[in-house]
Structure formats: structure tokens, C-alpha cells
C-alpha positions in Angstrom: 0.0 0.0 0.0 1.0 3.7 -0.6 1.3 6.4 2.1 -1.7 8.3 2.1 -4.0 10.2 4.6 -6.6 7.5 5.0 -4.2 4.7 5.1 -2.0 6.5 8.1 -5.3 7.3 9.8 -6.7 3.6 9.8 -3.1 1.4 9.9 -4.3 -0.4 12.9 -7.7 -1.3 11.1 -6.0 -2.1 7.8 -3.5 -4.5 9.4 -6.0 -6.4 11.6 -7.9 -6.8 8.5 -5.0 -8.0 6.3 -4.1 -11.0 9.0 -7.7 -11.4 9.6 -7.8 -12.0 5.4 -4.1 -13.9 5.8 -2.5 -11.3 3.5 0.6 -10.0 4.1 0.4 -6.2 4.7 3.2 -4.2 3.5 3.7 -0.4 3.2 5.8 2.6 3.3 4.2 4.1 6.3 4.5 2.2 9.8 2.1 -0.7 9.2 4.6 -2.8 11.2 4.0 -1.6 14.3 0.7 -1.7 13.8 0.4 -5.3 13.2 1.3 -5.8 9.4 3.7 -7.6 8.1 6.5 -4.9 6.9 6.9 -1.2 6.9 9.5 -0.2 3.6 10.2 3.3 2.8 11.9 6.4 3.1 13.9 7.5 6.7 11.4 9.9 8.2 14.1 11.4 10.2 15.8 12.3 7.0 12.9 13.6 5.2 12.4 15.9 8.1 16.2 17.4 8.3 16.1 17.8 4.4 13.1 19.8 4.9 14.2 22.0 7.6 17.1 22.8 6.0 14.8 24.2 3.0 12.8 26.0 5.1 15.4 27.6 6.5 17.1 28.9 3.8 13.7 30.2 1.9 13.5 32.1 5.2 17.1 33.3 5.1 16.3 35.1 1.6 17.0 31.9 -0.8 15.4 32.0 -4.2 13.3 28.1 -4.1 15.1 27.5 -7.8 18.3 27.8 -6.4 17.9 25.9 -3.8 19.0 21.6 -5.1 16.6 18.8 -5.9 17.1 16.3 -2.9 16.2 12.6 -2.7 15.9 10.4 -0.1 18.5 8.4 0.6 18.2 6.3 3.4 15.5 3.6 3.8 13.5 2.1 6.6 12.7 -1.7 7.0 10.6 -2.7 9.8 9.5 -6.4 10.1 6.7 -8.1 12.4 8.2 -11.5 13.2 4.9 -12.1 15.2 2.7 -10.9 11.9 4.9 -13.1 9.6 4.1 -16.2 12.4 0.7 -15.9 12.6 0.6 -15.9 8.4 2.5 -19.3 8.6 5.6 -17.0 6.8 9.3 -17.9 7.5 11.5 -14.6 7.1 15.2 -15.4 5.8 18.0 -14.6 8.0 19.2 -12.5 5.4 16.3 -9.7 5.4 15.9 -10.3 8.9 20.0 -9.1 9.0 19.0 -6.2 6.7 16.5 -4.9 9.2 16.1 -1.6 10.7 13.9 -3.3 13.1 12.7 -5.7 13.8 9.2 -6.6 16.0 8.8 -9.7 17.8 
């Protein structure tokens, strides 16, 4: 699934569902923790600097076309071993290893 307001607002709902339905949620916002199966996506953290860094030089007088086209990158990958269970899934060491975190 793809970040978007309604998705964010209902993760809880849409990951109960999922297991309920034995389908492995995945997305990029933080389905993990809300019971799916894996959260993928851009680092938040690093989303946020980028953008304050912007900001702040728009306010110090910077002209916006000046200012460099950024993309992320650093990547998040969250992973609910208890989710993956439950769905009768068997992670591989070596995504497990490739983690950010990892939920049990």
C-alpha cells in the first residue's frame, strides 16, 4: 500500500484486517508496528532534516530555484516476526539481518 492520509489514519484497522484475510500487509508508512507484516520506505528522520534545512534557507532570503533537488537516501525496513508467524511466513536470516527493526 502507498502512504496516504486514509491509510495512516486507519493502519491499525488495515493491518488487523489484512491478518484477519491472511495477507501480508506491506507499506511505506509504519504498518509494522501496527500489526502488518512490513513497513518499507523512506527514513522519516531524513525527510524531516532535508526539509528543515529548506525551510530555513527560503526564510534566510533563498530564491526556491536555487535551492537543489534532494532525494531520499536512506530507507526504513521494519519487520513483524509475530505478523509473519501468525501468516504461517518464514523470514530469511538474510532480510531479517538487513532490518532496521525488527518486531517480535
Amino acid at each position: 500500500m502507498l502512504r496516504s492520509p486514509v491509510v495512516v489514519s486507519h493502519l491499525k484497522a488495515i493491518a488487523d484486517l489484512a491478518l484477519m484475510h491472511r495477507l501480508p500487509a506491506i507499506c511505506d508508512a509504519y504498518i509494522a508496528e501496527s500489526g502488518g507484516l512490513m513497513s518499507y520506505g523512506v527514513n522519516q528522520v531524513e525527510i524531516s532534516r532535508s526539509l528543515a534545512e529548506i525551510t530555513d534557507k527560503l526564510f534566510r532570503g533563498a530564491k526556491a530555484s536555487d535551492l537543489p533537488i534532494r532525494q531520499p537516501t536512506t530507507f526504513w525496513l521494519s519487520i513483524n516476526l509475530k505478523t509473519a508467524k501468525a501468516l504461517g511466513l518464514t523470514i530469511p536470516p538474510s532480510l531479517l539481518a538487513q532490518a532496521d527493526q525488527v518486531i517480535e
